[in-house]
Each structure stands twice: as C-alpha cells, then as structure tokens.
C-alpha positions as CSV (number, residue, x, y, z in Angstrom):
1,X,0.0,0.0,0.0
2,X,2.8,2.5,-0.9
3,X,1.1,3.9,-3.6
4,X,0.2,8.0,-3.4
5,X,-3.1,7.2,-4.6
6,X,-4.1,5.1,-1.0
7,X,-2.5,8.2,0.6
8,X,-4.6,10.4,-1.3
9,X,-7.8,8.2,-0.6
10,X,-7.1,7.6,3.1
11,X,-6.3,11.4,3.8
12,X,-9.6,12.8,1.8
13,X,-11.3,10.7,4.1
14,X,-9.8,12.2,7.2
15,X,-9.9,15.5,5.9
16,X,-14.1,14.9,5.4
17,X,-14.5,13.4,8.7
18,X,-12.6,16.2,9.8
19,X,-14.5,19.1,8.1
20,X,-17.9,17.4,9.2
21,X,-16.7,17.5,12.7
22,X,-15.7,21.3,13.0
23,X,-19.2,22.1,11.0
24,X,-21.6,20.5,13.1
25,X,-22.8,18.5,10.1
26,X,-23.4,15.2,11.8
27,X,-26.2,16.6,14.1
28,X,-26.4,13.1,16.6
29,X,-22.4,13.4,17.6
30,X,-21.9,16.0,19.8
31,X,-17.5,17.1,19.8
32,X,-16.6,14.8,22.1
33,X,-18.2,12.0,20.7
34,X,-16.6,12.8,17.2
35,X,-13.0,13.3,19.1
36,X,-13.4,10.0,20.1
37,X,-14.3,8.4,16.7
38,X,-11.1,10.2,15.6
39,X,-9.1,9.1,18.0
40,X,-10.7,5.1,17.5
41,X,-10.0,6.0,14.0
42,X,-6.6,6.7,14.4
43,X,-5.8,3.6,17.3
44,X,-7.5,0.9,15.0
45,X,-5.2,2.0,11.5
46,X,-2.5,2.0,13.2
47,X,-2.9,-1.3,15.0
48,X,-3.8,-2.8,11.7
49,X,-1.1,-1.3,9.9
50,X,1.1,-3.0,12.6
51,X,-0.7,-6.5,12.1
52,X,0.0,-6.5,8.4
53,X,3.3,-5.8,8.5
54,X,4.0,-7.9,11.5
55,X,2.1,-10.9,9.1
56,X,4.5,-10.5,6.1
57,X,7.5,-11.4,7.9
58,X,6.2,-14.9,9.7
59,X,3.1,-15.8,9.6
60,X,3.1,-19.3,12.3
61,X,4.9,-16.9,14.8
62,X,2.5,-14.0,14.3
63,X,-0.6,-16.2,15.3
64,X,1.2,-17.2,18.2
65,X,2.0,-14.1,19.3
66,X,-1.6,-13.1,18.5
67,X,-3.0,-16.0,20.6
68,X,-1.2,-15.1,23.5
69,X,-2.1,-11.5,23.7
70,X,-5.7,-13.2,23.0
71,X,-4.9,-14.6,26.3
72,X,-3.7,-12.3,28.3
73,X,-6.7,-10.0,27.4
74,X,-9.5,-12.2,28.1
75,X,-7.6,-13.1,31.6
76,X,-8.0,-9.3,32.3
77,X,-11.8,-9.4,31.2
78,X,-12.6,-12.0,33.4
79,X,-10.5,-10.6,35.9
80,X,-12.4,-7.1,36.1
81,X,-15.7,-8.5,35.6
82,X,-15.3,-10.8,38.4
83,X,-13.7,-8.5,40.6
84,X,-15.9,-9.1,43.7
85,X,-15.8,-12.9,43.5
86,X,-11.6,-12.5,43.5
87,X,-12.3,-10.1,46.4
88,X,-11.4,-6.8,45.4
89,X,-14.1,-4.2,45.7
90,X,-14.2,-0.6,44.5
C-alpha cells in the first residue's frame, strides 16, 4: 500500500470526517463523541497497519504471538468482571 493514490484516498477521508466535525454536520455526535471516533480511527489504522506488516514477515509466529495477547486479554476481562468474587471491591 505505498502507492500515493491510497495516501490520497485515506487522507480525503480524514480531511471529510474532519471538516464534518468542526461544522456541526453530523447533528447526533456532539465534539466529544466525534474526538473520540477520531481518536478510534486513528488507534485501529494504526494497529492494523502493525498486524500486516507484523504478518509478512512470519506468519506461524505471528498467530502465536496473537494468541497469547488473545490470552492475556480475556484473563483481564474475566478478571475485572469478576472483581468481587476474587475479592477486590471498589
């Protein structure tokens, strides 16, 4: 994806979202709300950026490391849903 017309594409995007934003043309988001689709925006290209380019070089150990972090993330999930049963209150 090194070609200027992606570039092009992905950054007339941005600058729409962007424009829509400052004028108040998507009435149901108020600024906040559209700050944090931006910010989303941004988190989620970036971490699939990553992933692709972490997939080209080895694939086998890619999905391994993606299975673990699988792991450790649904360890935390459980962890702070069950919270109370592990005895830690807020």
């Amino acid at each position: 994806m090194n070609s200027p017309r992606a570039t092009l594409l992905i950054l007339l995007i941005l600058g729409i979202v962007l424009v829509l934003a400052v004028s108040g043309g998507v009435p149901s988001l108020s600024g906040d709300d559209v700050a944090s689709l931006i910010a989303s925006g941004i988190l989620v290209t970036m971490i699939g950026s990553w992933a692709l380019a972490e997939i080209r070089g080895n694939m086998g150990e890619s999905l391994r490391n993606l299975l673990i972090w699988g792991v450790v993330v649904l360890v935390l999930v459980f962890g702070y849903q069950n919270k109370a049963l592990l005895g830690f209150t807020s």
